[in-house]
N, C-alpha and C positions, 0 to 999 in steps of 0.2 A: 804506392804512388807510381805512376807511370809518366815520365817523361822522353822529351827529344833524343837521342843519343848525342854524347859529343866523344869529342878526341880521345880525352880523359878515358873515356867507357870503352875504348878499344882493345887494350889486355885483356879485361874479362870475358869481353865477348867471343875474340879469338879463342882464349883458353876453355870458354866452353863449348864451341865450335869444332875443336879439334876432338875433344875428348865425344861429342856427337858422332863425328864422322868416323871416330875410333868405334864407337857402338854398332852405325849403320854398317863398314866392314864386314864384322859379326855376319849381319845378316844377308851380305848378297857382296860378295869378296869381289869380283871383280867391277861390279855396276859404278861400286862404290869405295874402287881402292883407291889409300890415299896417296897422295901423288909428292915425290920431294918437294921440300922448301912450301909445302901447304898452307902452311900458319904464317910463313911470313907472303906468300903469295897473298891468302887471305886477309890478312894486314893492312895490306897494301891495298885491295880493293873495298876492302870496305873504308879506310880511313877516306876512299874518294867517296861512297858512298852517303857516308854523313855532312860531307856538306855541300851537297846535292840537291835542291831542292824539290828536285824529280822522285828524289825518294822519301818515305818516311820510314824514318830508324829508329826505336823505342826501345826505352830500357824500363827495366824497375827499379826502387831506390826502394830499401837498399836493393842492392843487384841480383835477382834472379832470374833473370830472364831477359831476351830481347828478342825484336820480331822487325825484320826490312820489309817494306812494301812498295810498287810501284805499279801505276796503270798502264796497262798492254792493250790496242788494238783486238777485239776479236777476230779469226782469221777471215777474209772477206766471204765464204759460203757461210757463216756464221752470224745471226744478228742478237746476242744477248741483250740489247735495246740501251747498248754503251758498252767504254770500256771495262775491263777486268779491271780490282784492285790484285794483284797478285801478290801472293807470300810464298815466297820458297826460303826464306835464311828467319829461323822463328825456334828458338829452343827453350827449354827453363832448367834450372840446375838438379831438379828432382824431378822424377815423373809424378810422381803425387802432388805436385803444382801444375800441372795442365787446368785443371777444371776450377784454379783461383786467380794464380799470376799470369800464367795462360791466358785464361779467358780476358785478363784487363788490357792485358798488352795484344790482345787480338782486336780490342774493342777500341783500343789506340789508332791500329792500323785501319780498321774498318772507316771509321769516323772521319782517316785523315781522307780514303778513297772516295767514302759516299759528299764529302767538303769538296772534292776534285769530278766530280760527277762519275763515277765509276757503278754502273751497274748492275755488277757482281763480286763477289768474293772469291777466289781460289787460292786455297792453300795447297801446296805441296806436303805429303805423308808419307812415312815408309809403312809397308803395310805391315811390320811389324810392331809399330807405335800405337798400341792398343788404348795405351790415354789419352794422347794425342788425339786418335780418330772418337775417342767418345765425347773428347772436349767437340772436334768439329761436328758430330753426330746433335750435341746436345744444342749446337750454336744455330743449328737447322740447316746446317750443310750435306748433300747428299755425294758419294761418289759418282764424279764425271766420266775417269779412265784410268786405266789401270797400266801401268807398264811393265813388261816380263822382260827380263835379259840373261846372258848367259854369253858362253864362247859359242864361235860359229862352229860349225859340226866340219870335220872334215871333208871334206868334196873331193872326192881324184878327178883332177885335169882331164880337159877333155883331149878327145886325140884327132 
């Protein structure tokens, strides 16, 4: 069952948030290092988040998973033929839940976008998150863009 998030759902979601952003680390140390006081940083913005009504924030019951969404503007040389439903904060506590509680709790957020007139979907991926992107793969989402990051290369001063 997928429902609203409330207050209550905030531990969980944090603590599995952190242990995310602990994994994402792993894969790209600086893009996505975490930063002090993160979980209660995070805490703190999502408990604004949920009740918001500019966002929708879903859980599972029982708890696996939650997915934040809200509609963003395409940039004006842009005409998607309406707003994005955006998802960037969307996790589940096993990867082998992408392609079940995943999928509900994406069909949550979908639903509450195309209810708000939102003309596309975009989730946020690590390109690491290989069930992740099969869940988006299977949902008929294509890759838009890709981001590459790293430390800046040394440059000597000019003279």
């Amino acid at each position: 069952m997928i429902r609203m998030a409330r207050s209550g759902d905030l531990e969980l979601i944090v603590s599995l948030a952190a242990a995310r952003r602990a994994e994402y680390e792993v894969h790209q140390p600086q893009f996505w290092r975490v930063a002090p006081r993160a979980k209660e940083l995070h805490h703190a913005h999502l408990a604004s988040l949920i009740v918001d009504d500019q966002w929708g924030s879903f859980v599972s019951e029982p708890f696996t998973g939650y997915v934040f969404a809200r509609l963003v503007p395409a940039p004006p040389v842009y005409d998607p033929g309406g707003p994005s439903c955006f998802v960037d904060d969307f996790a589940v506590t096993s990867a082998r839940l992408w392609l079940t509680d995943g999928k509900a709790l994406l069909d949550a957020a979908a639903r509450w976008g195309a209810a708000r007139g939102a003309a596309q979907l975009v989730v946020v991926n690590g390109q690491h998150d290989a069930l992740q992107a099969e869940l988006l793969a299977a949902y008929g989402l294509s890759i838009a863009s890709t981001w590459s990051a790293g430390s800046l290369p040394q440059i000597p001063a000019q003279h």
